[in-house]
C-alpha positions in Angstrom: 104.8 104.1 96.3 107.4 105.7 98.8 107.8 103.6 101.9 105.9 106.1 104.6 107.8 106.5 108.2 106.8 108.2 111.1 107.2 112.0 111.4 106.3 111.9 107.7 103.6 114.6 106.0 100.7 113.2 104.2 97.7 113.6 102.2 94.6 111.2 102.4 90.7 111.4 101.8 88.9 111.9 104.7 86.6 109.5 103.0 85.0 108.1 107.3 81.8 110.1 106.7 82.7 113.5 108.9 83.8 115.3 105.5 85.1 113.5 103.0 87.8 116.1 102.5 91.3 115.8 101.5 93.4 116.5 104.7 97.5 116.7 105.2 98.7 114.9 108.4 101.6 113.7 110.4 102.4 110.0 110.9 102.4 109.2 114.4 103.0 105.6 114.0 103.1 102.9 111.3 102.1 99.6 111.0 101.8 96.9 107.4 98.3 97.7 106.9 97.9 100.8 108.8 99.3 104.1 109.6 98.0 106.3 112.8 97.6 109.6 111.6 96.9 113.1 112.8 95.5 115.8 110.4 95.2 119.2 110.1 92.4 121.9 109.6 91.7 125.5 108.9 89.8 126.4 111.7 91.0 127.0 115.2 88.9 126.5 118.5 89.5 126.7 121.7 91.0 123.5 123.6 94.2 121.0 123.6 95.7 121.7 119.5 98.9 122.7 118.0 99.2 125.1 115.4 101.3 125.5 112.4 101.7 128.9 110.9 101.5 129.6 107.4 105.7 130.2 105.5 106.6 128.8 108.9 109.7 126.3 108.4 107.7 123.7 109.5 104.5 124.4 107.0 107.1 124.5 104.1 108.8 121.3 105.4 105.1 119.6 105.7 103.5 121.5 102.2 101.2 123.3 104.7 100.0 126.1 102.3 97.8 127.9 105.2 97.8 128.3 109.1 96.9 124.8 109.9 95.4 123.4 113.8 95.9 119.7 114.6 93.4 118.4 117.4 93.2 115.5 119.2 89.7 114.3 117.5 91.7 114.9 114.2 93.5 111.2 115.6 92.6 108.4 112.2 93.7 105.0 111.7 94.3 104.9 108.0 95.1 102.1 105.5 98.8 102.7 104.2 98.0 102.3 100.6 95.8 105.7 101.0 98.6 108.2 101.9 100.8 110.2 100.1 103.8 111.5 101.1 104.1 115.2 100.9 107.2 116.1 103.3 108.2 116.0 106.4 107.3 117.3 110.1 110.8 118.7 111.1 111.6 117.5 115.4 109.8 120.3 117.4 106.5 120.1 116.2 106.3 116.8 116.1 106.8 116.5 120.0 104.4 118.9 120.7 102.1 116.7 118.4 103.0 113.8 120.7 101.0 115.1 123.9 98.1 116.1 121.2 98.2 112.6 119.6 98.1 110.8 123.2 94.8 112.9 123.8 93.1 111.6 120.6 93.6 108.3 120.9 90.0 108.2 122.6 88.4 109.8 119.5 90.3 107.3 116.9 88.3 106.4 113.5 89.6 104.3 111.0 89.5 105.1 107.3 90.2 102.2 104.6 
């Protein structure tokens, strides 16, 4: 397995019961056992979220293959052995993700 960093794009299972889907998220931060992730998903709603627009740079750089919202409840603490490394959030987004990260820290679920 790649040795993950933050800023990196991955894929995990959702597998903590809300939907058991496979999701593509940012690391935020990384620890031995556990990585703190945000994720995307399809659907926007109103509230605190940043979005990532489809052939964007950044969906390219982050294998984002549609327009993709990141929310603060979207906040997991996931076992490192479960991601996959599937590119990389370029500098920009990945502040903005910052202040939407800090928010979900309340809502954090662990998966693994």
């Amino acid at each position: 397995m790649a040795s993950l960093a933050v800023r990196d794009a991955v894929r995990f299972e959702n597998a903590d019961g809300s939907d058991g889907k496979r999701r593509t998220g940012v690391v935020m931060a990384i620890g031995a056992e556990y990585a703190m992730v945000i994720y995307g998903r399809a659907s926007e709603r109103p509230g605190t979220h940043l979005t990532i627009r489809e052939g964007s740079q950044a969906a390219v750089a982050m294998s984002l293959y549609k327009t993709t919202h990141f929310y603060p409840e979207s906040v997991r603490r996931v076992r490192v052995g479960l991601l996959e490394k599937c590119g990389r959030c370029p500098p920009t987004p990945f502040v903005d993700l910052i202040g939407v990260f800090r928010e979900g820290i309340s809502h954090l679920k662990t998966i693994g």
